[in-house]
ROMI-926078 format. One line per field, with one value per residue (C-alpha): x, y, z; residue in one letter. Coordinates in steps of 0.5 Angstrom, whole numbers, m for minus. Example, Ala and Ser with C-alpha at 12.3 -4.5 7.8 and 13.67 -1.06 7.14 Angstrom:
<atoms>
X	[25:27]
Y	[m9:m2]
Z	[16:14]
res	[A:S]
</atoms>
This chain:
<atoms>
X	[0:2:4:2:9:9:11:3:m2:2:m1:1:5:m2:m5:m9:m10:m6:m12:m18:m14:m19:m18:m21:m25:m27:m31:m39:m41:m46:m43:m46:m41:m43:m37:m38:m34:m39:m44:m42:m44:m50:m52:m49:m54:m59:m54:m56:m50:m43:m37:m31:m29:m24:m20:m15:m16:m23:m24:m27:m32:m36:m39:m45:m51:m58:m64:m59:m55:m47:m47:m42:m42:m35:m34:m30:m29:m30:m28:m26:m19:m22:m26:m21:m17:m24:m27:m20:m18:m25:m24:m17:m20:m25:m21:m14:m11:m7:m1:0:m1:m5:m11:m17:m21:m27:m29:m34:m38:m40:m47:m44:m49:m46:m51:m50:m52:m53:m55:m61:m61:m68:m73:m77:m74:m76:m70:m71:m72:m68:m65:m63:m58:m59:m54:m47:m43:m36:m33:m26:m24:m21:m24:m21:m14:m17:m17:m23:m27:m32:m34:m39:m39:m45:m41:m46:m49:m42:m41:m49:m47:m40:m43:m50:m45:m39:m35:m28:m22:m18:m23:m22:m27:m33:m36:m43:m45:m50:m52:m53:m60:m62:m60:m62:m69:m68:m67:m70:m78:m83:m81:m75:m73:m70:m65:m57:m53:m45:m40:m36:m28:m31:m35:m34:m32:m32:m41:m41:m39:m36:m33:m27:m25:m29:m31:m28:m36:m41:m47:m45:m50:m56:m53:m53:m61:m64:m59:m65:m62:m67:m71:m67:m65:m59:m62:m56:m49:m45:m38:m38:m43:m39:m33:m36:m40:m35:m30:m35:m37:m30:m28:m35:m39:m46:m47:m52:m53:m59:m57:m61:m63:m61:m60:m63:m59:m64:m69:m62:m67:m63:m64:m58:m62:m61:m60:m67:m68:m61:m63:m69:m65:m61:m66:m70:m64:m64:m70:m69:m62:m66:m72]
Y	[0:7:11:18:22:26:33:31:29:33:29:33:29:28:24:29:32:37:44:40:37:32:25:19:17:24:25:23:21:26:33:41:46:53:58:63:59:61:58:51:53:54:47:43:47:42:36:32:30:33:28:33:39:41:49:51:58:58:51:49:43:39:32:30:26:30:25:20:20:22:30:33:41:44:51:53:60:63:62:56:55:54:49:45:44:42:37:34:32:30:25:23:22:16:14:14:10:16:10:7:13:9:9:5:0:0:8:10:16:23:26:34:39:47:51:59:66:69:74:74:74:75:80:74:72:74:77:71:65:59:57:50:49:45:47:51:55:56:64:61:56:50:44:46:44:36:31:29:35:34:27:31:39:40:43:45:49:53:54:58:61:65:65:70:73:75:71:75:71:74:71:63:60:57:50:47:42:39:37:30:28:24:28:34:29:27:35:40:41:46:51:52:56:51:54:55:59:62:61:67:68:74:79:85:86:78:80:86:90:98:101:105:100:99:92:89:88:93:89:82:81:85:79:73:76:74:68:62:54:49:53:54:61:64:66:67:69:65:63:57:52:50:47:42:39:39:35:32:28:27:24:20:24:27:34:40:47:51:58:64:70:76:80:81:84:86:89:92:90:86:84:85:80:75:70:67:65:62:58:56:53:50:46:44:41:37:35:33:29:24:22]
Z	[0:m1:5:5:7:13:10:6:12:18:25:31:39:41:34:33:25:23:23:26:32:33:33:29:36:37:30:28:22:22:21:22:19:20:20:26:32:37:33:35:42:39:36:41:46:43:45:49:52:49:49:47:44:41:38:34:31:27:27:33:34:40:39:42:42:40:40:41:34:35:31:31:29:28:25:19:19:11:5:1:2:10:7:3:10:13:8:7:14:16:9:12:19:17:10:13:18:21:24:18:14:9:5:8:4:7:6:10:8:12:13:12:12:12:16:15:13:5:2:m4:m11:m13:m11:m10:m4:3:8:13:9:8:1:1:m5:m10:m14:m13:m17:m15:m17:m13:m17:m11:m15:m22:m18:m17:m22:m25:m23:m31:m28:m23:m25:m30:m36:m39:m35:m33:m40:m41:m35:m38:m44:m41:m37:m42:m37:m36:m38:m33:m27:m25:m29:m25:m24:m22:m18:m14:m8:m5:m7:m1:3:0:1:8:10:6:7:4:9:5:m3:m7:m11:m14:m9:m12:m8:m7:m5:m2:1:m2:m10:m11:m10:m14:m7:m8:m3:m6:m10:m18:m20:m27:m28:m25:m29:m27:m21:m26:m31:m26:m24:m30:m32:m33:m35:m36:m32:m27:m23:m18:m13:m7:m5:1:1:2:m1:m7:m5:0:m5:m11:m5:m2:m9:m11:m3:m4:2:2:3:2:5:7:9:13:8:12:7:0:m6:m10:m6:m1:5:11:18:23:29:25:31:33:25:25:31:29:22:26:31:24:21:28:28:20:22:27:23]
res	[X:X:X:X:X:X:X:X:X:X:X:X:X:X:X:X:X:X:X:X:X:X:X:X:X:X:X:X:X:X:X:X:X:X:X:X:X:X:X:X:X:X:X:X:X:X:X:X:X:X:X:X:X:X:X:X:X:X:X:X:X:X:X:X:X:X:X:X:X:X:X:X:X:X:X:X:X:X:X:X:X:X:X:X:X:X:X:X:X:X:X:X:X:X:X:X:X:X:X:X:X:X:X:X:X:X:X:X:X:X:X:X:X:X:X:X:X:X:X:X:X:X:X:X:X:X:X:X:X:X:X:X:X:X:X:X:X:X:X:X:X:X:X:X:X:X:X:X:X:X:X:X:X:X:X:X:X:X:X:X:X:X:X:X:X:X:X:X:X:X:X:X:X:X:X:X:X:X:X:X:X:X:X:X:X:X:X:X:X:X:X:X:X:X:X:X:X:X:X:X:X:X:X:X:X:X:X:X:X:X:X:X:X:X:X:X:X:X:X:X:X:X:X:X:X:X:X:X:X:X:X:X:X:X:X:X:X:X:X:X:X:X:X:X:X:X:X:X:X:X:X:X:X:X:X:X:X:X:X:X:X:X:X:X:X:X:X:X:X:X:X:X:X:X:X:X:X:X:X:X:X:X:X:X:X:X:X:X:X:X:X]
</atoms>
């Protein structure tokens, strides 16, 4: 078998993963991804028992027991660099013997649902509602580095997409993916928008933001508004969504995210207290896990 150099998948003195410091033993095979460290406190309030926690930086979790099932809720800061540590060590820590620095043969498949906040792309769209996404496209370019990326992108779509846009070459070109259709079955209900969100690698001019400096494309977020594929349409702006699902097929992992709306771009309405909506998502995702 092929060892993993150590210089690859760093292990640190106590046997924990290099970022996560969180052991194979200290993992749940159901994982809740939220970005904001402080709201893992949040999501383990409604443990019923939590069997450790760990910190390092942003990355902070707690695992625990809700309604019985092992959950474990773990923070990833922002942006999809944070999640390409995140999702490759969660991989690592069920798929790779970290001993023997060897590739399992039984894989084992992780439950990741990101729950988070974003900012709607449609009129249509109330502050205060959840967006599960169906569907996500990356703006930043991560899972153009892994092989085999065509193999779950829909090609199709991105090509529509730069092509309605006027795509600036000069930008890293977008992909498309899915999320995992049962889970996105098992957890997304009538009280959710199903929709196509943008990953953006960041907040300000990567969202068509202007403060003091001018966007290569003012118009792009008028030409994302009234981009329709087979029916389809963009409807939200966070940070993360479209690496977890572009890794989460490649390793062989089900993902899905339902974001809180508190802001709308369109209509430029936002909610500030947002807590109590983001607390109601994460106890209906819960609830939705256990059933």
């Amino acid at each position: 078998m092929k060892k993993i150099k150590a210089s690859e998948l760093i292990i640190n003195p106590d046997g924990t993963i290099f970022h996560l410091h969180l052991k194979p033993e200290n993992l749940a095979e159901n994982i809740i991804l939220v970005g904001d460290p402080g709201r893992v406190q949040l999501v383990s309030s409604f443990f019923d028992n939590i069997e450790c926690t760990s910190e390092n930086r942003e990355f902070v979790s707690a695992t625990g027991t809700f309604r019985g099932k092992r959950i474990t809720a773990l923070s990833t800061g922002i942006g999809t660099d944070n999640i390409d540590i995140v999702v490759n060590e969660l991989d690592a820590l069920v798929n790779i013997d970290l001993e023997t620095r060897t590739i399992k043969e039984e894989h084992t498949a992780l439950n990741i649902i990101r729950i988070g906040t974003s900012g709607a792309l449609q009129g249509d769209i109330p502050v205060n509602s959840y967006v599960a996404s169906k569907r996500a496209i990356g703006f930043d370019g991560l899972l153009n580095f892994y092989a085999g990326r065509e193999k779950f992108a829909d090609v199709d779509f991105e090509k529509s997409f730069k092509e309605h846009t006027g795509w600036n070459p000069l930008l890293t070109s977008p992909y498309v993916v899915e999320s995992d259709q049962a889970l996105f079955n098992k957890i997304v209900g009538n009280d959710m928008v199903s929709g196509v969100t943008i990953s953006a690698p960041g907040f300000y001019g990567p969202q068509g933001r202007e403060l003091r400096l001018p966007t290569v494309d003012p118009d792009l977020n008028d030409k994302i508004e009234t981009f329709r594929f087979n029916g389809m349409k963009i409807t939200n702006y966070e940070m993360e969504c479209s690496a977890i699902y572009g890794l989460s097929h490649l390793l062989g992992h089900h993902a899905l995210t339902i974001c809180a709306i508190i802001a709308n771009r369109v209509t430029r309405e936002a909610n500030e207290n947002y807590k109590p909506v983001i607390k109601n998502l994460v106890q209906t995702v819960l609830e939705r896990i256990v059933m």
